[in-house]
C-alpha positions as CSV (number, residue, x, y, z in Angstrom):
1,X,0.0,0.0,0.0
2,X,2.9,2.3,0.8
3,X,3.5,2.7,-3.1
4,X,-0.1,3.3,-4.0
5,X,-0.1,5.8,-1.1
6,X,2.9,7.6,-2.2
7,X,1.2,7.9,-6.3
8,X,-2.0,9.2,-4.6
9,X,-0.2,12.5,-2.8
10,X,2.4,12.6,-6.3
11,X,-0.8,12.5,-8.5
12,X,-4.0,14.7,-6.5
13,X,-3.4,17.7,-8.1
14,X,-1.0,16.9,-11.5
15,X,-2.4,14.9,-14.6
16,X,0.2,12.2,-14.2
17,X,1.5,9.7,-16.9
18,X,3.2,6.4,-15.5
19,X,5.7,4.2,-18.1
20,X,6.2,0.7,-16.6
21,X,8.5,-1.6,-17.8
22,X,7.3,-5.2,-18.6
23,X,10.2,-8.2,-18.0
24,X,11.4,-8.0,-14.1
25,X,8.4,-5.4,-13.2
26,X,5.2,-7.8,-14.2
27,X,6.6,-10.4,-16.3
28,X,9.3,-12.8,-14.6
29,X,12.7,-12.4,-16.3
30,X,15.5,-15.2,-16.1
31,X,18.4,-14.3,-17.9
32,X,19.5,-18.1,-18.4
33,X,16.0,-19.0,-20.1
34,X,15.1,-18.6,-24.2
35,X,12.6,-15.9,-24.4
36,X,9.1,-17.4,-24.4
37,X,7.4,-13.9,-23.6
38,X,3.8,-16.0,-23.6
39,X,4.4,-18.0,-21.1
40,X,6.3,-15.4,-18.5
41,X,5.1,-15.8,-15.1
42,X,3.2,-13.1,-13.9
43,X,4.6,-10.6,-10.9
44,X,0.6,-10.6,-9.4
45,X,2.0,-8.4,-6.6
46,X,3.4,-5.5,-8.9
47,X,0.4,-6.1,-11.4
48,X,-2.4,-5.8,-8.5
49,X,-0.7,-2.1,-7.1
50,X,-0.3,-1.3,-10.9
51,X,-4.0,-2.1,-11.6
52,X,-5.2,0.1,-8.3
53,X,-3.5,3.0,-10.0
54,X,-5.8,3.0,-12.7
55,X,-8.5,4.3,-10.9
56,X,-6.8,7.6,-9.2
57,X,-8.2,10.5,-11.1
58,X,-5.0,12.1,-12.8
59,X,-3.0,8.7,-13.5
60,X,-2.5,6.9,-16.9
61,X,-1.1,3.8,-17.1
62,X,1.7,3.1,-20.0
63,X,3.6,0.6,-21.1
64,X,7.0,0.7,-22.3
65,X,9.3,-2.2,-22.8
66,X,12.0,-3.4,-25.5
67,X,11.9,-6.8,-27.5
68,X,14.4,-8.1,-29.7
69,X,12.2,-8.9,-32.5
70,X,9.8,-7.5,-34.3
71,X,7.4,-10.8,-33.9
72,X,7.9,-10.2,-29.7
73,X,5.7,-7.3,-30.1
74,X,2.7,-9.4,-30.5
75,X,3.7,-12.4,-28.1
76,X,3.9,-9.0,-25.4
77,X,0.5,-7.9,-26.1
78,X,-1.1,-11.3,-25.7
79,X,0.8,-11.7,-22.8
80,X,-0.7,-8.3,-21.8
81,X,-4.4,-8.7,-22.3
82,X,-4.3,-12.1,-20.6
83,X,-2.6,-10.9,-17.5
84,X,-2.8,-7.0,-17.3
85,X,-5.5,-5.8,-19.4
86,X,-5.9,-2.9,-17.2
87,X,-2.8,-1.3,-19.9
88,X,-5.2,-0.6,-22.4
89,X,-3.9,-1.2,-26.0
90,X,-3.1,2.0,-27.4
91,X,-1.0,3.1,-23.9
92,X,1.7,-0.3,-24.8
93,X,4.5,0.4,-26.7
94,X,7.1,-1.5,-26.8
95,X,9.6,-1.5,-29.5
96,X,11.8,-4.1,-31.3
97,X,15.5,-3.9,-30.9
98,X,15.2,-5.5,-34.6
99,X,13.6,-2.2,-36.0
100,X,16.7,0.0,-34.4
101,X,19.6,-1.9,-34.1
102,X,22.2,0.4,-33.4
103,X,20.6,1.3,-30.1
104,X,20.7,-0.6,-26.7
105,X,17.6,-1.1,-24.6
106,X,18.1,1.8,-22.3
107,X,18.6,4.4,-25.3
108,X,15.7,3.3,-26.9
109,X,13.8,4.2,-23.5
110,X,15.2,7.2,-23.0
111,X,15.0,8.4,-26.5
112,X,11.0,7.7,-26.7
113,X,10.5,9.5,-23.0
114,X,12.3,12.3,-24.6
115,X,10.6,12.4,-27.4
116,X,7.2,13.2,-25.8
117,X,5.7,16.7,-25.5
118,X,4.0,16.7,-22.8
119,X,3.1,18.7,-19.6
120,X,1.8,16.2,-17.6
121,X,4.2,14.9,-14.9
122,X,6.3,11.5,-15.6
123,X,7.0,8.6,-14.0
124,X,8.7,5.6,-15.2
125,X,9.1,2.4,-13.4
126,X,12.1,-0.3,-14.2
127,X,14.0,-2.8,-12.9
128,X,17.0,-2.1,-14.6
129,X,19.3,0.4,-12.6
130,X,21.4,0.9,-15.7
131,X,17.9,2.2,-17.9
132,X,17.1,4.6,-14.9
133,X,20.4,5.7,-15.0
134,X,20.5,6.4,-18.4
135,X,17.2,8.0,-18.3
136,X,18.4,10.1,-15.2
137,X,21.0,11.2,-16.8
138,X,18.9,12.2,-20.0
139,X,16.1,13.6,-18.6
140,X,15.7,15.4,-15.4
141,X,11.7,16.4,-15.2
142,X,11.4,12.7,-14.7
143,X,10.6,10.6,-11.5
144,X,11.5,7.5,-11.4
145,X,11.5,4.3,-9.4
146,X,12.8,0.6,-9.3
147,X,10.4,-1.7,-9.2
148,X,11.1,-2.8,-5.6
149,X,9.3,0.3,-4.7
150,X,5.9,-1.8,-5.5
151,X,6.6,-4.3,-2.9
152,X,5.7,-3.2,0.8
């Protein structure tokens, strides 16, 4: 509860937009394991606070997560409407590595958080201390958090 607490005073009075990461903040994520994105155990403890958030007044819910290929993108969405339909389809993007492959998972975050024009306040949630760095580093407005911050 501390978490959804702490987005309720962040988001009474500001229109707030929330990016959340998929593998290692809902999906499971083993490095050693062939990636089978449809049949990714679900983090229900991160997906229930997430799906809570959906029904404060100023908060939108996003998705944004990297694939490697361009077929992942649809594996991610099924995976998505089975298990957190709540992230409605046109708030999910997630892009393929495939389609830019000069660029490294935490550029391609950053670069599409910086590419938005908005003047709503943004949070993004990851698991990865290297993307929040980046994005840190790249973009100061932003407020971010680990995904640990979910778990009371």
């Amino acid at each position: 509860m501390h978490f959804y607490e702490l987005m309720k005073k962040l988001t009474e009075d500001k229109k707030t937009i929330i990016y959340v990461d998929m593998d290692g903040v809902i999906a499971s994520y083993d490095f050693g394991k062939p990636l089978d994105f449809k049949n990714k155990r679900p983090l229900t403890t991160n997906i229930k606070i997430l799906s809570k958030l959906c029904n404060l007044k100023n908060v939108e819910l996003h998705i944004l997560s990297v694939c490697r290929f361009n077929n992942e993108v649809n594996e991610k969405n099924e995976w998505l409407n089975k298990y957190a339909p709540f992230f409605e389809k046109d708030k999910r993007t997630i892009i393929p590595k495939e389609s830019y492959p000069h660029y490294s998972s935490k550029e391609l975050k950053l670069n599409y958080l910086k590419s938005l024009k908005n003047d709503e306040q943004i949070i993004f949630i990851d698991d990865d201390n290297e993307v929040l760095r980046t994005v840190r580093n790249g973009l100061k407005d932003i407020i971010l958090y680990q995904d640990s911050e979910l778990i009371d």
